[in-house]
N, C-alpha and C positions, 0 to 999 in steps of 0.2 A: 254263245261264245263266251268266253274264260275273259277277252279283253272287250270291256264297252264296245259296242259300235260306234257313237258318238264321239270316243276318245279316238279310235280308230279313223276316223273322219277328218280328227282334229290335227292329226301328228303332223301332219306337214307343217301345218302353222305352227305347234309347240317346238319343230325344230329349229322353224325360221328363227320364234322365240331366242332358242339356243345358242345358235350360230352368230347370233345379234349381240347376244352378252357374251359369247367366246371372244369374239374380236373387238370385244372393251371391256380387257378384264381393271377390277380396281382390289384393292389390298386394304385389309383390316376394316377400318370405319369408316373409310373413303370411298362407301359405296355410291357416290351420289349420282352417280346416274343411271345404276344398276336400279338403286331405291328409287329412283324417277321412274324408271321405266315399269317395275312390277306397280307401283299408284297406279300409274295412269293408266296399266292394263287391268288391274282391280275394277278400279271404277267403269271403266269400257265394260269390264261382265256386268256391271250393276249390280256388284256389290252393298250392304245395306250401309255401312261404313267403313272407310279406310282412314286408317289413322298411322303417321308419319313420327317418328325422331322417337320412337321408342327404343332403348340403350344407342341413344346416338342415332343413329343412321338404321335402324328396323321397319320395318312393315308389318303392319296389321290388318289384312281385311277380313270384315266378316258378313256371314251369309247366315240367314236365318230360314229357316225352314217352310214348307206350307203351313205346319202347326208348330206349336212350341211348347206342349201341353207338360212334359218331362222338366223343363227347365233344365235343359242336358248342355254342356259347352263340348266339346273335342276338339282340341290346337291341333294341328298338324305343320310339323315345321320344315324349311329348307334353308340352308346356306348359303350366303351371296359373295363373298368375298373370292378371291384370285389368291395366285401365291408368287414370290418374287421370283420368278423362274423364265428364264430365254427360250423362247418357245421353239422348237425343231422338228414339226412338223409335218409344215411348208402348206398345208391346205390352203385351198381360197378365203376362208375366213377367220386365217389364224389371228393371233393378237395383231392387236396396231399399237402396241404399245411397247415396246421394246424393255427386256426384261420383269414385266411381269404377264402370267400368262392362269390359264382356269386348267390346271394340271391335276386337280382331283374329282373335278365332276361338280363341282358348284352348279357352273350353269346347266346343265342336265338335271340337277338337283329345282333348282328355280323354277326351270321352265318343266318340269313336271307338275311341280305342284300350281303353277299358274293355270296348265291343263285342267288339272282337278277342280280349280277354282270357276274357272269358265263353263265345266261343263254341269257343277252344280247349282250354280249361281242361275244357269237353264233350266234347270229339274226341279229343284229344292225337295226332290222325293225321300225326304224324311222330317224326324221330327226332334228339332234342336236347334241347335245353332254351334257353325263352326269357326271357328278362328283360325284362318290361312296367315301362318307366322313365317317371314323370312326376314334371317338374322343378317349380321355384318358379323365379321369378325371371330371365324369358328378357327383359324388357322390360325394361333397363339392370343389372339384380342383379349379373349373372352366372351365374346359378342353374346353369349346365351347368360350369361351373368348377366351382365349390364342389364339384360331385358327383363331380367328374375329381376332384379333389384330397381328397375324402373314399374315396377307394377304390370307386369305381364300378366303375371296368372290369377292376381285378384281383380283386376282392371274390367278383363274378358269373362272371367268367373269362369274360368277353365276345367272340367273337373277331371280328364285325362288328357294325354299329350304323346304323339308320336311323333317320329321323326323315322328319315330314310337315308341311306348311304347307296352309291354304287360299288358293285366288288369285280374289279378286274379279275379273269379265272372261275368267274362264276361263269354259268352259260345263260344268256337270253332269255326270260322267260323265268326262270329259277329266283327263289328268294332263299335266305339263310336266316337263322334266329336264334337266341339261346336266352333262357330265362336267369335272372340273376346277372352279376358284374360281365360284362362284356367290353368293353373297354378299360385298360388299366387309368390307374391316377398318373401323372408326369408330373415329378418335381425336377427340377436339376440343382445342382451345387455347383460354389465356385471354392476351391482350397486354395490360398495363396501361402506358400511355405519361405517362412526368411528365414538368414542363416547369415554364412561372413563370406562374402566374395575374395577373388583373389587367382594370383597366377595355379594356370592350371599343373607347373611345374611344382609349386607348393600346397599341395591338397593339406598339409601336415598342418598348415597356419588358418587353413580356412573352416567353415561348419558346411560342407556342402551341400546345398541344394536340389543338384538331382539327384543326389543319393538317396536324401531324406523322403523327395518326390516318386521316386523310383519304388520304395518299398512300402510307402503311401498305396499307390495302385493295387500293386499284390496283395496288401493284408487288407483294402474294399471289398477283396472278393469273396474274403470270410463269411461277412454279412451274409449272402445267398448262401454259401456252402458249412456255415457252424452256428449261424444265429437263426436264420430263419426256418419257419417249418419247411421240411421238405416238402408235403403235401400242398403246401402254399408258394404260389410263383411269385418272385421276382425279378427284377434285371438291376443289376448293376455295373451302369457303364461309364468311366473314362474317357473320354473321348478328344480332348485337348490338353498338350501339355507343352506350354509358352516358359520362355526363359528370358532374361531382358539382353541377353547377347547372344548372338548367332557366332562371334569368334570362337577358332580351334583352342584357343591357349586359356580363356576367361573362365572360371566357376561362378556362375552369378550368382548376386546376393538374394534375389528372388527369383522363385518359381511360381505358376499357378496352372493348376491344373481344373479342368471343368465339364463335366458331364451330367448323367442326369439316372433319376433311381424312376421303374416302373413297378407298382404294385397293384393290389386288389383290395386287399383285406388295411380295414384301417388303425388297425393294432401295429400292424404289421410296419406301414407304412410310418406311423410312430419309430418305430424300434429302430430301421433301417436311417433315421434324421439323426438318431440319438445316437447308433452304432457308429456311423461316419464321423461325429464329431468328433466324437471320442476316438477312434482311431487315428485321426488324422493329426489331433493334438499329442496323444502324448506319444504315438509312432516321430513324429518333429523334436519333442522334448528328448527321446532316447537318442538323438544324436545331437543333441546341444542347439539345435533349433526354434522357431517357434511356428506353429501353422493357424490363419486366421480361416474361419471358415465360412460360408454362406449362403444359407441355404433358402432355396424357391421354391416355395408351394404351387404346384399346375395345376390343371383340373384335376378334379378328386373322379373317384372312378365310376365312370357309365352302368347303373344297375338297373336293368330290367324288370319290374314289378312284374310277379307271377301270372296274375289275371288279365293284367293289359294284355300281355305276351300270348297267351292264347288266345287273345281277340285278334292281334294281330294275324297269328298262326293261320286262322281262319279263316281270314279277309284273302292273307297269301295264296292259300290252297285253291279256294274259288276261281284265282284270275290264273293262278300256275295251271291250275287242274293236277296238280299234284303236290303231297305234304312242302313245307318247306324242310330245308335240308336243317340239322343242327350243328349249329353253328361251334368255332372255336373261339374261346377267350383268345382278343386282340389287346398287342402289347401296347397299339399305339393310342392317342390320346383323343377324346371326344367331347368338347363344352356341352353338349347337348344333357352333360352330365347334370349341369346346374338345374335345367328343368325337370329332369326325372328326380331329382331331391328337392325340386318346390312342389312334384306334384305326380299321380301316379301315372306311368306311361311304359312305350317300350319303343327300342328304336331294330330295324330290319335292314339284310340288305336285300339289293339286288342285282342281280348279274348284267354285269358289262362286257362278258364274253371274251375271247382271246386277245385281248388291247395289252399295250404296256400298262405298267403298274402306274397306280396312283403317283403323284410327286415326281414324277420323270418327263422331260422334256419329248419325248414323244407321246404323251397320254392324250387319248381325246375319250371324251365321251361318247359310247354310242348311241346313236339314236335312235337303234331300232330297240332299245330297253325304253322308250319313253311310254310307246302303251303301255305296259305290264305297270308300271309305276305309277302312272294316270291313273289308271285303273283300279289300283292298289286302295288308291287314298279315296276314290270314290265307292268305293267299296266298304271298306272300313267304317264310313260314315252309315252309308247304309244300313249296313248292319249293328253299327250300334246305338244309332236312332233310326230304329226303321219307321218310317210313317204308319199314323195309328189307319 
């Protein structure tokens, strides 16, 4: 069989698992009882160590092998955090916690890999040692930094790193991959454009604001369509534009506008910080304005190290029974990014079958993708420390 027996055995309980942190979700580094509860089920597998407040609010268990002759580590990581979202589902086990809810597969994410965790921590049929990483804080936090910069991967002596996503639209069963950037960088900006307020009867007296704001947006778009390579994707998006009066008659004295840039390439992403400044200032100066500008660095972008990526391929194939599919560059944003540039890895998804999309009020996680996922990571390990 493609999926463990054992894991097969186990799904009911890795969904109880599930069901248990869907209907308590928590937000950013506030995971603390999500992180209670993955401990205390670490150590129930008997685990050889668990270790607690890693970037804040992390989990670390690890399981060490029959032998350990390689001196091999393998992390494999999941993400614990919820998102601030009204949950409209209506299941028996939806949130109890009114506006925030596990709208992108966290806990599907969790309680797979706690699967994995359990049913190795039984076997230990290879030879290494693995490091079951779940983080806080993958929805804006940073929670895979923090745990970079708290000693994650020299702590554990990591020497590869995976991680796994669900993909709504994928079918059950199916994983996807693609070697190299997979996930874009997300920075966003804020533009604040001042000028001279005033009756909207008298434009003649004033420097206006949305005019200056107005022609701001359009000449952003440059950027993607005269500066950057074509061959190379960006986004450049707009997406709020505040004025300090809502009056028919008022030209306000500020405006600010705020969106956010997605790339890949980190030249690129350079160019795009430095075009927007500069557009945005002296587009303000050409009508006798000033515009202040402010820019956020997000995750930098998700890249898949060549060789992991085919070990993962590999791992896929066996529990799929067939290739995984290749994947398309995603525009949206992945911390997991931090670990694959403290350390070689690749991250996969796997199919969640016809659900609504990630980040929507009706998403749930399926749980009939928990074996394939279980399986996945037990796999992986297998075959990359296999017992001598």
């Amino acid at each position: 069989m493609p999926i463990r027996n054992r894991i097969a055995e186990l799904q009911d309980e890795i969904a109880a698992w599930r069901r248990d942190i869907h209907a308590h979700p928590e937000l950013m580094y506030d995971t603390i009882r999500t992180s209670a509860f993955v401990a205390e089920k670490l150590r129930e597998f008997g685990c050889d160590s668990v270790v607690e407040g890693i970037g804040r609010t992390g989990v670390v268990g690890v399981v060490k092998g029959r032998s350990d002759s390689r001196g091999h580590v393998v992390g494999l990581r999941a993400d614990m955090d919820a998102l601030p979202i009204l949950e409209a589902t209506g299941l028996d086990y939806a949130s109890t916690t009114p506006g925030k809810m596990h709208a992108c597969g966290h806990d599907g994410h969790t309680a797979m890999l706690l699967g994995a965790a359990k049913h190795l921590a039984e076997t230990r049929n290879f030879d290494g040692t693995v490091a079951f990483i779940f983080q806080p804080a993958e929805e804006g936090g940073a929670g895979g930094e923090a745990m970079v910069k708290d000693g994650l991967i020299e702590r554990f002596a990591i020497r590869e790193v995976y991680g796994m996503h669900n993909q709504p639209g994928l079918p059950v069963g199916a994983f996807s991959i693609r070697t190299g950037a997979f996930f874009a960088a997300t920075d966003s900006f804020s533009i604040v454009v001042i000028g001279k307020g005033g009756h909207a009867a008298k434009p003649h007296v004033t420097i206006d604001t949305t005019i200056i704001a107005s022609h701001i947006v359009l000449a952003l778009q440059s950027i993607a369509a005269r500066n950057a390579d074509p061959l190379k994707s960006i986004v450049v998006s707009v997406t709020s534009f505040r004025t300090e009066s809502e009056a028919y008659n008022v030209i306000p004295e500020r405006v600010e506008l705020r969106g956010t840039v997605r790339t890949f390439d980190p030249a690129l992403r350079a160019l795009a910080e430095e075009r927007l400044t500069t557009i945005a200032q002296v587009t303000a100066q050409a009508f006798g304005g000033r515009a202040e500008v402010d820019w956020q660095r997000g995750y930098p972008a998700m890249v898949n190290a060549a060789v992991e990526t085919d070990h993962a391929r590999a791992a896929a194939q066996k529990v799929a029974g067939r290739p995984a599919e290749d994947a398309s560059a995603i525009m949206g944003g992945e911390d997991f990014a931090y670990m694959l540039e403290a350390c070689p890895g690749a991250y996969i998804m796997v199919g969640n079958g016809d659900t609504a999309d990630v980040h929507h009020p009706l998403y749930n996680f399926n749980d009939d993708a928990i074996p394939f996922g279980s399986s996945y990571w037990v796999e992986l390990v297998e075959s990359r420390m296999p017992a001598g």
